[in-house]
N, C-alpha and C positions, 0 to 999 in steps of 0.2 A: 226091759226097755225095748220098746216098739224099732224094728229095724226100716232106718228113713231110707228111701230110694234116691239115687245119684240127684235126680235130676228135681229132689222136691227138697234139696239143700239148701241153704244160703251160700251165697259166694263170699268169699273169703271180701277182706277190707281192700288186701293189696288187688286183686282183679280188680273191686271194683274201680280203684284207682287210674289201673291200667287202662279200663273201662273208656273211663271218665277222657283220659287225655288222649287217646284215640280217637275215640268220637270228638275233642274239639280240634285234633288238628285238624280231620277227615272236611267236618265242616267249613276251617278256615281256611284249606285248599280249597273244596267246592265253591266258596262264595270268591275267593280268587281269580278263579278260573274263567266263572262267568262274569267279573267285573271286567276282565282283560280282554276276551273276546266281546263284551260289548264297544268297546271301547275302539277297538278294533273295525268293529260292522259300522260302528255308526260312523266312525271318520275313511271308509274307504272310497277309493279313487275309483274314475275307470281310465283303464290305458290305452293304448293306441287299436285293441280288436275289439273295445267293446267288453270288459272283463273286467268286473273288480276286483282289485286288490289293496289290500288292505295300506296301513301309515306303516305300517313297520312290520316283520316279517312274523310267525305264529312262533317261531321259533325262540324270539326275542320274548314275545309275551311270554312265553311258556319259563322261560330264564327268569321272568323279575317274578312271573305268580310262585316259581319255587323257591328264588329267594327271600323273598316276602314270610312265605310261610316257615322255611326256617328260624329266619330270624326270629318269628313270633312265637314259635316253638321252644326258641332256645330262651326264649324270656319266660316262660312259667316255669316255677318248682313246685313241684308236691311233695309237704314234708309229711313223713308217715308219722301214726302212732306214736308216742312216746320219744320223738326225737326234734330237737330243736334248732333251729340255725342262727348266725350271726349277719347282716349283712355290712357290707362296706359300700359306702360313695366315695368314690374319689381317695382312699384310704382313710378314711375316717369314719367311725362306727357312728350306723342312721339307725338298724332296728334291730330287733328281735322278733323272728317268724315261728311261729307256733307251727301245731300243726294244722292241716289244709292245704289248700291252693294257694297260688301267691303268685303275684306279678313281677321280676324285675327287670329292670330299664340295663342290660346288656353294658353297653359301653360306657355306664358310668358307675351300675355296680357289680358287687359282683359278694358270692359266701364265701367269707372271711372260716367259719367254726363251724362242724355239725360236727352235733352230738345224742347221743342218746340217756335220758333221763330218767330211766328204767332203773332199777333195783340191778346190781351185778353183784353175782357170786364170787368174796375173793377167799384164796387157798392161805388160810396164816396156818404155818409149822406151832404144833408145839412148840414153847417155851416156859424156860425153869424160874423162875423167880422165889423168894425169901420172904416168908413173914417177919414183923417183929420180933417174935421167941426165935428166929434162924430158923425155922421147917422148912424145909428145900418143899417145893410144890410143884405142879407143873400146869399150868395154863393151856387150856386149848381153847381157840376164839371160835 
């Protein structure tokens, strides 16, 4: 078997995943940032030296662009491979999320179950049990 060099590898599923939601929060900050500062430029004032300044302070904007993008953050799940989730509205079961991306609505739902669907290995002991004719036997699963 040909020995692959690091960097002519595939990335695993999970990077890519990581990937994935990096680059969209990166994004959903950046288009934040300049919706707030435009917002900003275009309704500024000037004050009494001739100076404009802005409706509200950079500092303000900079507060609602990051909690904007939290919250938006905090509304995507990515379920991996082989595991599946529950969710709840209001306490009461709405879906079943496969695996993938998924959007949810924060303050009214929320995962109820995850779980994994995968095959598990379980430890069963030896046990003795009896045929018909009484032959003591012993069982291993």
């Amino acid at each position: 078997m040909p020995h692959q060099n690091q960097n002519t590898r595939k990335p695993s599923r999970q990077r890519n995943h990581r990937r994935r939601h990096h680059l969209l929060f990166k994004s959903c900050l950046i288009l934040l940032l300049t919706f707030t500062t435009r917002i900003a430029n275009t309704n500024a004032r000037v004050n009494y030296y001739g100076q404009s300044t802005p409706p509200f302070s950079v500092n303000t904007a900079g507060t609602i662009a990051l909690a904007t993008c939290l919250l938006t953050a905090s509304c995507i799940k990515i379920v991996s491979t082989g595991n599946e989730c529950l969710v709840e509205r209001l306490g009461k079961y709405k879906r079943r999320l496969g695996p993938g991306l998924h959007l949810i609505i924060r303050p009214l739902e929320r995962i109820s179950f995850e779980v994994s669907t995968q095959e598990q290995v379980m430890d069963v002991p030896p046990q003795q049990c009896y045929t018909r004719d009484n032959a003591p036997i012993k069982a291993d699963a």
